[in-house]
C-alpha positions as CSV (number, residue, x, y, z in Angstrom):
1,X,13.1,-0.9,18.9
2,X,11.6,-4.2,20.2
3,X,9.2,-6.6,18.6
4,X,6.6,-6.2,21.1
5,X,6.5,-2.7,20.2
6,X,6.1,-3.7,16.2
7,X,2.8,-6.1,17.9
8,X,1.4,-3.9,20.6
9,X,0.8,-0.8,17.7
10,X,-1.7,-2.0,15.5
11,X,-0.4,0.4,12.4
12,X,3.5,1.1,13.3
13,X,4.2,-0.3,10.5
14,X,1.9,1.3,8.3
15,X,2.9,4.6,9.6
16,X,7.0,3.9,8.4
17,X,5.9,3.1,4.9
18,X,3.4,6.4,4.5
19,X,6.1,8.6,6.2
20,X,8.4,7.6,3.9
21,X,6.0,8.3,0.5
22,X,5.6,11.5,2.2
23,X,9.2,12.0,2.3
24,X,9.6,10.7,-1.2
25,X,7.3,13.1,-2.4
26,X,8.8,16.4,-0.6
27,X,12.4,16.1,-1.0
28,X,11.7,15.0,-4.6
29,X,9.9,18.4,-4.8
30,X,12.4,20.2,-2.7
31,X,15.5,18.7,-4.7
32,X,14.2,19.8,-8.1
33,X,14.3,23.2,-6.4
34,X,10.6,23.9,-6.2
35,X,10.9,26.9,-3.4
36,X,6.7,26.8,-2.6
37,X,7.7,23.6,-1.4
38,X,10.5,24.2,-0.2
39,X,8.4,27.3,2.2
40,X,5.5,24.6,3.1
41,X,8.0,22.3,4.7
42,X,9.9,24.6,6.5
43,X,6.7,25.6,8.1
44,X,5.3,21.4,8.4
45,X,8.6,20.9,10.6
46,X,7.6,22.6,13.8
47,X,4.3,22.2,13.2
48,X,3.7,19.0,15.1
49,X,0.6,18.0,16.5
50,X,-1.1,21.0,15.7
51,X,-3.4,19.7,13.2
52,X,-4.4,15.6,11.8
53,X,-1.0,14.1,10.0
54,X,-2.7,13.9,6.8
55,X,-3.6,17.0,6.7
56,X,-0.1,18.8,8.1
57,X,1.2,16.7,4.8
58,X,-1.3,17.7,2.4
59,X,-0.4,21.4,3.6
60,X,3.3,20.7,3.5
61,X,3.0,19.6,-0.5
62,X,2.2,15.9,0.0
63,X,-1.4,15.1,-0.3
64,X,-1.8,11.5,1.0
65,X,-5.4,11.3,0.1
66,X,-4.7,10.6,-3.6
67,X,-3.2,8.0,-5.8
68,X,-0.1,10.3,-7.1
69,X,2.1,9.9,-3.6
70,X,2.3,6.3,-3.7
71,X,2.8,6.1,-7.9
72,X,7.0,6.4,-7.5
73,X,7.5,4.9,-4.4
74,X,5.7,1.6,-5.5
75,X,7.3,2.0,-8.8
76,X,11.3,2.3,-6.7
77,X,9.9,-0.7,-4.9
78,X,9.4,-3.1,-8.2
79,X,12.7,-1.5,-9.2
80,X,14.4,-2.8,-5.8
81,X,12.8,-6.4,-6.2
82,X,13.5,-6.5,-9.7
83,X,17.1,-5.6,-9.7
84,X,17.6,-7.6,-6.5
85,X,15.5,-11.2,-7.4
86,X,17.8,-10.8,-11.3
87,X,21.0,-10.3,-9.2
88,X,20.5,-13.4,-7.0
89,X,21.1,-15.9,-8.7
90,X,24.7,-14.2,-9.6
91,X,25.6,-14.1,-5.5
């Protein structure tokens, strides 16, 4: 990856943080063992462009279009800075 690329995409980074809230959400859903979603995913893999991202996602078992999605990753991501701005002073 280059920088330009990082400054010639107006939302290449926003689309690394939603892909990985959607990814939080399925294989926290697929790790508990919840086979529907398990099925949706499967079928969201090859699906590619057939149909808006959003929208593949919300069919795969991760509905971007509400609040719940982003609830646990922002909540890992206090965790992380928390954990990490206690423990500096220690390095």
């Amino acid at each position: 990856m280059t920088v330009s690329k990082i400054f010639l995409s107006e939302f290449y980074v926003y689309q690394y943080s939603t892909s990985i809230m959607a990814s939080i959400v399925l294989a926290e859903k697929v790790m508990s063992g919840d086979k529907e979603t398990l099925n949706r995913y499967l079928t969201f893999l090859p699906s590619g462009g057939s149909d808006f991202p959003v929208e593949l996602l919300k069919k795969a078992g991760a509905d971007l279009t509400t609040i719940d999605p982003f609830d646990k990753p922002i909540a890992f991501s206090a965790c992380i800075y928390y954990l990490t701005s206690t423990n500096a002073a220690h390095i």
